[in-house]
LUMVEXNU-707150 format. One line per 10 residues: number of its first residue (from 1); for each residue z, x, y of C-alpha. Coordinates in steps of 0.05 Angstrom, whole numbers. Layout:
// LUMVEXNU-707150
NUM	Z,X,Y  ...
// end
This chain:
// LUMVEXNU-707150
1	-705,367,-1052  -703,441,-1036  -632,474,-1042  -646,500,-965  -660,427,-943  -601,403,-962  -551,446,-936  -581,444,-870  -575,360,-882  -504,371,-904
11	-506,417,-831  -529,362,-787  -482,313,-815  -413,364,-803  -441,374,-722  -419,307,-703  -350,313,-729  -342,371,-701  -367,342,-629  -316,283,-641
21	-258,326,-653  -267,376,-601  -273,312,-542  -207,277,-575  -171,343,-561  -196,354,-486  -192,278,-469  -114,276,-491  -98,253,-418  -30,307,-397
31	14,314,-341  9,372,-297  49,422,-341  13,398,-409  61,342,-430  23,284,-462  15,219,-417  49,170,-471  18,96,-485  69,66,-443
41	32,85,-382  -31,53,-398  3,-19,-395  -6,-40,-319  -35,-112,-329  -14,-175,-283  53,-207,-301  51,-285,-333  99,-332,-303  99,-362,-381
51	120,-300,-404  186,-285,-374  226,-339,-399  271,-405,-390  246,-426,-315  299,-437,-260  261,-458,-200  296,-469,-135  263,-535,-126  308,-554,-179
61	369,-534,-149  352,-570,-84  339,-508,-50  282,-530,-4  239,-488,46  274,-484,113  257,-421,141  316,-426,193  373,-433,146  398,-373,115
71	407,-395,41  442,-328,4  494,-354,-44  447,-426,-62  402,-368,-91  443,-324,-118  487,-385,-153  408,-401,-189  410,-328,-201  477,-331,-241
81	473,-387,-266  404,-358,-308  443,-294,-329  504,-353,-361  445,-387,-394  427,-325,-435  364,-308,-382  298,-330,-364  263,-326,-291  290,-352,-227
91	220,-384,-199  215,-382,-115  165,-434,-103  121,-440,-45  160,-445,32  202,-400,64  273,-377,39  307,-344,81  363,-304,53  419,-239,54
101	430,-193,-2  412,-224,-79  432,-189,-136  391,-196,-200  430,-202,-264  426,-191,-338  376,-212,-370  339,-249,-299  268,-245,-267  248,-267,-212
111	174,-290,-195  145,-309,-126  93,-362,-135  33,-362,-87  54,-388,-16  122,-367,-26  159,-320,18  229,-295,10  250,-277,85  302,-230,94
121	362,-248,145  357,-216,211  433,-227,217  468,-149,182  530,-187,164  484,-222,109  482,-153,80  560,-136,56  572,-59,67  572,-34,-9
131	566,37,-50  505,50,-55  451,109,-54  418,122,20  388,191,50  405,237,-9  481,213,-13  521,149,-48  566,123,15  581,62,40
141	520,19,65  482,-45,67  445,-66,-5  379,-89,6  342,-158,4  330,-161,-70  384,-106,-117  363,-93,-187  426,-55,-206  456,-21,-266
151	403,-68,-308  350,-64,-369  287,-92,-383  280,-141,-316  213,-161,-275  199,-179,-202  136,-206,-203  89,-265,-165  38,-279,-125  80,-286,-70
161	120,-244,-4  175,-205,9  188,-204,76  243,-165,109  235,-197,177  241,-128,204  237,-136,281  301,-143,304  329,-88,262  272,-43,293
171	279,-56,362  344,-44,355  340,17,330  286,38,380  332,18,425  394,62,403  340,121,396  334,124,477  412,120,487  423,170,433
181	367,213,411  407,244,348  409,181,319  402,172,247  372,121,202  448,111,182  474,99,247  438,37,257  446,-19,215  394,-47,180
191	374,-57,103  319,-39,51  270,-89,29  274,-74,-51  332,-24,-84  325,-10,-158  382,38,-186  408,67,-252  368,17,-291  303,27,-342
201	242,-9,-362  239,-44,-296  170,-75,-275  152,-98,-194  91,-126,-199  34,-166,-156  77,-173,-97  66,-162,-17  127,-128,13  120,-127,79
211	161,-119,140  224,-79,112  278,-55,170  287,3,135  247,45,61  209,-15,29  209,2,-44  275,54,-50  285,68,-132  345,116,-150
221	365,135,-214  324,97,-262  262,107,-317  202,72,-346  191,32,-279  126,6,-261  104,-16,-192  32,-61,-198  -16,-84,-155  29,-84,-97
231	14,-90,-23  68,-57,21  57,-59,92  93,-47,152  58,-52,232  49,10,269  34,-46,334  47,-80,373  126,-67,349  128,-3,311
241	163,-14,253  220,51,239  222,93,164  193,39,139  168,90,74  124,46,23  151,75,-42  210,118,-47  228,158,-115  296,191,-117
251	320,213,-181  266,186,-225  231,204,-290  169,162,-317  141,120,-260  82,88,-260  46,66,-195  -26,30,-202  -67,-2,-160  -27,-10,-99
261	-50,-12,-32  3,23,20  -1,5,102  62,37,124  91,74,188  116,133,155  99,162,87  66,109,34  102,158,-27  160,190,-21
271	198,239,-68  272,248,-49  339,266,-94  393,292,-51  398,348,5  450,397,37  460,467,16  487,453,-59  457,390,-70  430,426,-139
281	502,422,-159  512,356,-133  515,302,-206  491,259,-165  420,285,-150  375,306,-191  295,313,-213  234,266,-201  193,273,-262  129,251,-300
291	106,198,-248  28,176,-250  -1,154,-192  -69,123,-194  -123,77,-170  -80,56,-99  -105,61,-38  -70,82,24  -96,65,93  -74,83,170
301	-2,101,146  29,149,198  68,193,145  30,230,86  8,194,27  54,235,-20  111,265,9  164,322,-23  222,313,17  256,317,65
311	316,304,22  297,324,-53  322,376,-97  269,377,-159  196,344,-166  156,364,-222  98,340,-264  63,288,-222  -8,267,-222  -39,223,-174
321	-113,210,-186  -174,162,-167  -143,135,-103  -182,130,-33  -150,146,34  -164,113,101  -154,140,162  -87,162,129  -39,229,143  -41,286,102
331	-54,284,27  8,324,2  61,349,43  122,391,23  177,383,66  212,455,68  297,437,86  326,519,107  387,481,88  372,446,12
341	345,479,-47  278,456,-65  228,454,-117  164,421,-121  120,442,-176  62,420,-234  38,377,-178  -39,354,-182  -79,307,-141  -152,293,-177
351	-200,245,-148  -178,226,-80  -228,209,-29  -235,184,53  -214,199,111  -144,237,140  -108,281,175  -110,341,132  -102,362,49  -50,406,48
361	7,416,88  83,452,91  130,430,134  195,475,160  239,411,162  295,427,212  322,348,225  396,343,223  396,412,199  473,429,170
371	487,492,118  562,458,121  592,529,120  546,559,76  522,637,104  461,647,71  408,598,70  387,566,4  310,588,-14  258,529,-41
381	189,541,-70  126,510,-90  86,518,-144  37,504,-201  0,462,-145  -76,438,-158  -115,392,-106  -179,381,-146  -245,329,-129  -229,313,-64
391	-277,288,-14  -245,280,52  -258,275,128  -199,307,158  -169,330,221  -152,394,186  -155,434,115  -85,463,104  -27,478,154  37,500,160
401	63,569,169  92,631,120  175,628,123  181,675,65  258,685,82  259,610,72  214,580,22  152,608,-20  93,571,-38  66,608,-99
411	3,589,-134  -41,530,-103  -117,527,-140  -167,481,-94  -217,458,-140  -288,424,-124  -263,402,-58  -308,391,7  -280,377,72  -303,358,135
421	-240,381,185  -238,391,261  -191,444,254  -224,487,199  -172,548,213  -98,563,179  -49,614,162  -66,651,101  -7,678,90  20,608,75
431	4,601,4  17,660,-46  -38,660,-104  -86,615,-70  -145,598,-111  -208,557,-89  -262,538,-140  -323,506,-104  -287,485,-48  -325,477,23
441	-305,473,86  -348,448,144  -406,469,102  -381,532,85  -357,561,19  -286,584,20  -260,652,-14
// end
């Protein structure tokens, strides 16, 4: 063989390594700001009842279904009586238990089989007043239904229902709303569905939590927690449900959310972590970081699917790809306090598709406004935004207005995007740095 024919064999056979190489590199799968997606976010299977240890099932601790009776401390004695035993699962079987506050423990699960609902108390005094973390503050108020607190390595999990028997709590808050319009969600007493705080390598998985009288899913202060395959709903009618948020992240770093589908009368994701006019300095606040978001869908919520704000300090680095929207609210919406410093940045939505009520929006949030004494007003920003293969039917493209003595939005790229909106127009002067890349509106390419 010819000297010339074999280097050009010895060629051929060095192109596909090179091909190889070069797709491992560009497929390393990165948050927004280049940080590498670790393994730990590719685990997002269904939990095993099998798997989570020693069983204690109510049945056999005569705890029967009686949907009437309020059965708190029978359940949370099973619960205790797991964590003295070393651990294991506290099993709900099918019926209806109706209970107050329960506090997981060391070491305890808890799985919902199929047919069974845990039904929160529509009585308050169920819920003892407590410290605890609410609207961007730690102050005395009511735990929620199920408190995973101060705890490591624990799983709520089942086939089952969470159900916070919300309508009394929001009629009654409806109700103080028309006597007193300045009402906050504080002043009226009612309790979250789920509360998961300064704990790690916490999994909620498979559930349907429905119905909560106040946020559904609240977690403060925690990493490595992963919320599967949930459904979290809450009715618009006939009663309208009241901040009944689907998932709310305050003070977070590596959250994983798959596969959940979000019904919810008011936003379906919601970043918070403290407000006020030092809240930066606050220890008790903080960042929202590396969270994935993917393959969910979110339908006829009446807040945006991914919220910044009202009350948050820092979000950075999150991704939420490959979800659908139906006849939801806006796509991403940063919530702009003139009394909190903000900043929301290395934010990137890729793959979203459906039907809403805009993409982009920025939001002078004025509610219960207070600088507390403070004479200038603290600035926020946005940045390091990119919205990227969207398809969406919308009632508008991008909206808000240009408050540059309050907040600066600073580099936003729109990327293969097409939109269908019946209010095409906005203010340009909104977003610093805007960049569109095959985007079209209405038909039309935008410049």
């Amino acid at each position: 063989m010819k000297k010339t024919t074999l280097i050009f064999l010895a060629f051929l056979m060095l192109i596909p390594s090179f091909g190889a190489r070069k797709n491992t590199k560009t497929h390393i799968p990165t948050f927004p700001d280049g940080t590498v997606i670790s393994d730990w976010f590719k685990e997002g299977d269904g939990v095993k009842l099998e798997n989570l240890g020693k069983q204690y099932s109510l049945a056999d601790f005569g705890i029967a279904s009686e949907p009437d009776l309020v059965q708190t401390a029978r359940i949370q004695a099973v619960i205790d009586k797991c964590a003295e035993d070393g651990g294991g699962v506290v099993v709900v079987p099918e019926g209806i238990y109706k209970s107050g506050a329960l506090f997981l423990k060391k070491g305890t699960n808890m799985y919902l089989c199929r047919g069974a609902v845990l039904l929160g108390s529509e009585d308050i005094s169920d819920f003892p007043v407590m410290m605890t973390r609410i609207e961007g503050q730690i102050c005395p108020y009511f735990p929620a239904l199920v408190n995973i607190l101060d705890l490591d390595g624990i799983t709520l999990a089942g086939e089952g229902i969470i159900d916070g028997n919300g309508s009394p709590y929001w009629r009654a808050f409806r109700i103080r709303r028309q006597w007193n319009p300045a009402c906050t969600n504080k002043d009226e007493q009612r309790p979250r569905l789920v509360h998961v705080a300064n704990s790690k390598n916490i999994e909620i998985n498979g559930l349907s939590l429905q119905n909560s009288p106040f946020w559904t899913c609240h977690i403060y202060k925690s990493e490595f927690v992963k919320l599967i395959g949930l459904r979290v709903f809450s009715p618009v009618a006939p009663i309208r449900s009241a901040s009944a948020d689907g998932i709310d992240l305050d003070v977070c770093s590596n959250v994983y959310v798959k596969g959940c589908r979000i019904t919810v009368n008011d936003d379906s994701i919601c970043f918070k972590g403290g407000k006020g006019p030092y809240a930066d300095q606050d220890p008790a606040n903080g960042i929202n970081e590396n969270i994935l978001i993917e393959e969910c869908f979110f339908d006829r919520s009446t807040g945006s699917t991914v919220t910044c704000g009202s009350e948050s300090v820092h979000t950075r680095n999150v991704l939420v790809r490959n979800c659908t929207i139906d006849h939801g609210r806006t796509l991403l919406l940063l919530k702009m306090r003139p009394d909190t410093p903000q900043n929301y940045e290395y934010i990137t939505l890729d793959g979203i598709k459906g039907s809403g009520a805009g993409v982009f929006s920025v939001s002078r949030w004025t509610q219960f406004f207070d600088l507390q004494g403070r004479e200038d007003k603290p600035m926020s920003y946005g940045s390091n935004i990119i919205i990227k293969n969207i398809e969406l039917e919308a009632a508008s493209f991008i909206s808000g207005r240009a408050v540059d003595e309050e907040y600066l939005v600073d580099g936003v790229t729109f990327e293969n995007v097409n939109v269908n909106a019946q209010n095409p127009d906005w203010d340009r002067a909104l977003i610093k740095n805007a960049v569109f890349k095959n985007v079209t509106l209405n038909g039309s390419k935008v410049e």
